[in-house]
C-alpha positions in Angstrom: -40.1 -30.0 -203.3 -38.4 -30.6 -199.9 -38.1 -26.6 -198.9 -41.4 -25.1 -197.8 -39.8 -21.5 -199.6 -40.6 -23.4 -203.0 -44.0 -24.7 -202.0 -45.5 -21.9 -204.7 -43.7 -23.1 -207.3 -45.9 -24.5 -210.5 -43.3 -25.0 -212.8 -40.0 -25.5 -211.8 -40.0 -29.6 -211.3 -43.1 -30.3 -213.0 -44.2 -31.3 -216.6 -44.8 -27.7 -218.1 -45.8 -27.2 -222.1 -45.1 -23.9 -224.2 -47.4 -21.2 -222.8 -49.0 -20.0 -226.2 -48.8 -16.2 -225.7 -47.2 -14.2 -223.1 -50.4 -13.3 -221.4 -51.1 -17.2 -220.8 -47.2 -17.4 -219.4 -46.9 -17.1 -215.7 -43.7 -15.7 -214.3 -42.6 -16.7 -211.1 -40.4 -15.8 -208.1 -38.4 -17.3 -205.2 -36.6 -15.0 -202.3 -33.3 -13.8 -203.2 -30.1 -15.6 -201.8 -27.9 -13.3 -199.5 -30.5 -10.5 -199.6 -27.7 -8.4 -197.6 -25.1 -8.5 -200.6 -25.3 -6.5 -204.4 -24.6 -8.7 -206.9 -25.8 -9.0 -210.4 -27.9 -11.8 -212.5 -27.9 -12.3 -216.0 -30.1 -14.2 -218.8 -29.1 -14.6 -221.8 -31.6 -15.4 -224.8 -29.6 -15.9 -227.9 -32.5 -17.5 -229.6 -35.5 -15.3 -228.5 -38.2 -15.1 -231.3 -41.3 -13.5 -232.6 -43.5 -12.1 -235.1 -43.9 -8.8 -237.1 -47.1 -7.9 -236.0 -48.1 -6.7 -239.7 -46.4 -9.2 -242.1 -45.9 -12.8 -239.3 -42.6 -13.0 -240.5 -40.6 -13.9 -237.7 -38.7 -11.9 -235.7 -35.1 -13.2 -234.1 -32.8 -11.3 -231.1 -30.2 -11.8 -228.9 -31.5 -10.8 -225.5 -29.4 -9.9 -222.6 -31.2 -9.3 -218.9 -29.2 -8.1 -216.3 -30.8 -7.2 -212.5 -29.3 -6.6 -209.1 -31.9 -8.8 -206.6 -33.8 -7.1 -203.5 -36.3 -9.4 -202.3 -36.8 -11.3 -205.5 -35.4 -13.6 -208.4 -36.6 -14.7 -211.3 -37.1 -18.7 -211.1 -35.6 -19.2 -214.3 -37.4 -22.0 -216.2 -40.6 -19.7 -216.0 -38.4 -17.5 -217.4 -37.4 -19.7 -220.0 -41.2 -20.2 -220.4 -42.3 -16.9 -220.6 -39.5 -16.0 -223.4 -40.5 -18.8 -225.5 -44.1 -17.6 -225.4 -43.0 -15.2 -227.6 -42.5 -17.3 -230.5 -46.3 -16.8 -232.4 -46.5 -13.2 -230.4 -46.8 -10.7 -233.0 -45.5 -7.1 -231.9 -42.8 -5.0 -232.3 -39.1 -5.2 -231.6 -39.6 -2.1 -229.3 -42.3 -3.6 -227.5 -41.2 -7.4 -227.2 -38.0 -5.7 -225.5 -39.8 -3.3 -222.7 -42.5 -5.7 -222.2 -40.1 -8.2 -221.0 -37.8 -5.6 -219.2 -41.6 -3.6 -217.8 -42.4 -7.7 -216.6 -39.4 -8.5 -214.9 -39.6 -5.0 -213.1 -42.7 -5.7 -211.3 -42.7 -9.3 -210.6 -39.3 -8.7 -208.8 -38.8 -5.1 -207.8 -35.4 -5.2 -208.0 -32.5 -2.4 -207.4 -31.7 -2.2 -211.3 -32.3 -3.8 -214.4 -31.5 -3.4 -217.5 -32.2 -5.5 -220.7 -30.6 -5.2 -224.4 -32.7 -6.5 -227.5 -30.3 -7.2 -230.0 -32.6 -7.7 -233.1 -31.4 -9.4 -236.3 -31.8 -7.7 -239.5 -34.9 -7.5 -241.4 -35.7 -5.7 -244.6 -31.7 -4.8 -244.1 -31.9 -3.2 -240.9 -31.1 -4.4 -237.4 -33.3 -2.9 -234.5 -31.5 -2.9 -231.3 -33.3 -1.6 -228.1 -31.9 -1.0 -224.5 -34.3 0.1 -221.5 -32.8 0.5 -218.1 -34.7 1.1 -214.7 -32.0 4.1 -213.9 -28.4 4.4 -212.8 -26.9 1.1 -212.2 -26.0 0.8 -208.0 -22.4 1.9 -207.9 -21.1 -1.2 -205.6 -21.8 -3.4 -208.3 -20.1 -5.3 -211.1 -21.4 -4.6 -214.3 -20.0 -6.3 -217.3 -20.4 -5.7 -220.7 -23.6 -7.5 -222.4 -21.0 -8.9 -224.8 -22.9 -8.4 -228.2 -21.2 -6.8 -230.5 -23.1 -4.1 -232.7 -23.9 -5.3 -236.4 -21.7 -5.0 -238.8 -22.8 -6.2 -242.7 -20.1 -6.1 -245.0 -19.2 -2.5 -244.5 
């Protein structure tokens, strides 16, 4: 890369394979754009996946990230890395959620984040699980995540 702020990067341009478990995946960061400003990022993982810890079945969500930026973003293909690390990690629905949200939080230190785990049923019961940092900055557009709740055939 050209720009001596990317210099760090490891991923982003480079032949990267599947990190095997989220502890192998490395997350990265580049400085924000327009530090001065509040606006909001979203990721969107409509295909995230992993495994019940007890049975290895797998385990599919719908994950929506939102953040407002202080310093930091996420560069996104480690993102996109990191999240499909996830795919022979056995834990929890609760835990696969707050890990992500917990990771994010302190690679980036941002004003706000929030993340939604919209979990697809199992055994006939969808898990969804939201964790927020706090009150999202007033100043600041903050859409709907756009999933609608479950709804069998009731």
């Amino acid at each position: 890369m050209t720009n001596p702020t990317y210099d760090g990067l490891t991923q982003l341009g480079q032949h990267s394979t599947q990190p095997a478990s989220p502890e192998e995946a490395m997350l990265e960061r580049v400085p924000a754009p327009h530090q001065d400003t509040r606006y909001l990022v979203r990721f969107t993982a409509p295909e995230f996946t992993s495994l019940c810890p007890i049975t290895g079945q797998p385990d599919f969500a719908h994950l929506v990230i939102d953040y407002v930026p202080k310093a930091w973003i996420v560069e996104s293909k480690s993102l996109k890395l990191y999240l499909g690390s996830f795919r022979n990690h056995g834990a929890f629905h609760e835990a696969c959620t707050l890990d992500i949200g917990r990771k994010l939080v302190a690679l980036m230190e941002p004003l706000w984040l929030r993340i939604g785990g919209y979990w697809y049923p199992r055994g006939g019961m969808p898990i969804d699980v939201f964790w927020q940092t706090g009150a999202p900055p007033a100043d600041v557009w903050l859409p709907d995540q756009g999933v609608p709740s479950y709804r069998g055939r009731g």
